[in-house]
C-alpha positions in Angstrom: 232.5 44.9 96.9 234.7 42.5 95.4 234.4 43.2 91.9 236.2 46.1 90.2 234.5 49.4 89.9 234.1 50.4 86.4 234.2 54.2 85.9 233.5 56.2 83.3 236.0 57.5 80.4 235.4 60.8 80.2 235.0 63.2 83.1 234.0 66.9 83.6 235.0 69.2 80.9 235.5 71.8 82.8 238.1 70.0 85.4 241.7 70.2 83.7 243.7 67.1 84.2 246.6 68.1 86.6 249.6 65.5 86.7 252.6 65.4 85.3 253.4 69.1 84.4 256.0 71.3 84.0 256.3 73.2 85.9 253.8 71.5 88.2 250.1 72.4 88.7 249.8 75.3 90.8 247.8 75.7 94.3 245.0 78.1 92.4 244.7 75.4 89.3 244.4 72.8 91.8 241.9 75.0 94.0 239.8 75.6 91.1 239.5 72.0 90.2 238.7 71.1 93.3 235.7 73.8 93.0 234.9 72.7 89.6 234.2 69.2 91.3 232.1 70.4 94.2 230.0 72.4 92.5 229.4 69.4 89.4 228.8 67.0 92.8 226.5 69.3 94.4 224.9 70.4 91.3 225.0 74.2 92.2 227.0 77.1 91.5 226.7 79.4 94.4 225.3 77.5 97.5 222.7 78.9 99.6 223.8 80.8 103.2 222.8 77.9 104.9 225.1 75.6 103.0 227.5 77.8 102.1 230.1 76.8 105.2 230.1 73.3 104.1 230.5 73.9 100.3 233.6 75.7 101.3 234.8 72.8 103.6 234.3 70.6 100.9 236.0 72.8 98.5 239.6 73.0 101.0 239.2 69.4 101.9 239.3 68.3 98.0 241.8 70.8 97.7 244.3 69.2 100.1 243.5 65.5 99.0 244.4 66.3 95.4 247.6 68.7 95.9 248.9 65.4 98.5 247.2 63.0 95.2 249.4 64.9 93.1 252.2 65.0 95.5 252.4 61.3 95.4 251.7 60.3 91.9 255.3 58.8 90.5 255.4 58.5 85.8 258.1 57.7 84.1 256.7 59.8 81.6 258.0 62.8 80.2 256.2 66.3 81.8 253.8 67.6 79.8 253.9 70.6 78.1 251.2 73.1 78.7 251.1 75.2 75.6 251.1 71.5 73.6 248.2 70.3 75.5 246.3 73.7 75.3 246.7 73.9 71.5 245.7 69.9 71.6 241.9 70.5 73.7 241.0 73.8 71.4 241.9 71.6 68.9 239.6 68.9 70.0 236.9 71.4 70.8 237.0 73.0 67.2 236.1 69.5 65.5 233.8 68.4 68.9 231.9 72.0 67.6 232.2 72.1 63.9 230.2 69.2 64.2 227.7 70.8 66.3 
């Protein structure tokens, strides 16, 4: 594959973008993005007994990538502010809903 992958813009609502906060995303935010991701890729919520062990599996292994994604990600950026960027999505989702 030679040529350059385009992907999309936007990406799962419900997964929180996770780099470059202070203080830095914690190990239950990145768990629950990494949940978020498997369940959107598998297209269920609550696996069946039978798949169940490998749901989980995915869910750790994700886990791990991202926190050592994270981990190496360098920005000469200034952190993010939390309470700034939460006040910015409800902000976002009041005029994405007013429109509704």
């Amino acid at each position: 594959m030679g040529a350059a992958r385009a992907y999309p813009r936007t990406m799962c609502r419900n997964i929180r973008s996770l780099n470059n906060f202070e203080p830095p995303a914690t190990s239950d935010e990145v768990q629950a993005a990494a949940l978020q991701y498997v369940r959107k890729v598998s297209g269920t919520t609550k696996p069946s007994q039978t798949n169940q062990a490998a749901f989980d599996e995915a869910v750790h292994e994700i886990a791990h990538i991202t926190q050592h994604l994270l981990d190496a990600l360098v920005t000469s950026a200034p952190p993010k502010d939390r309470d700034e960027e939460a006040a910015k999505a409800r902000a976002r989702a009041a005029k994405r809903f007013a429109n509704a």
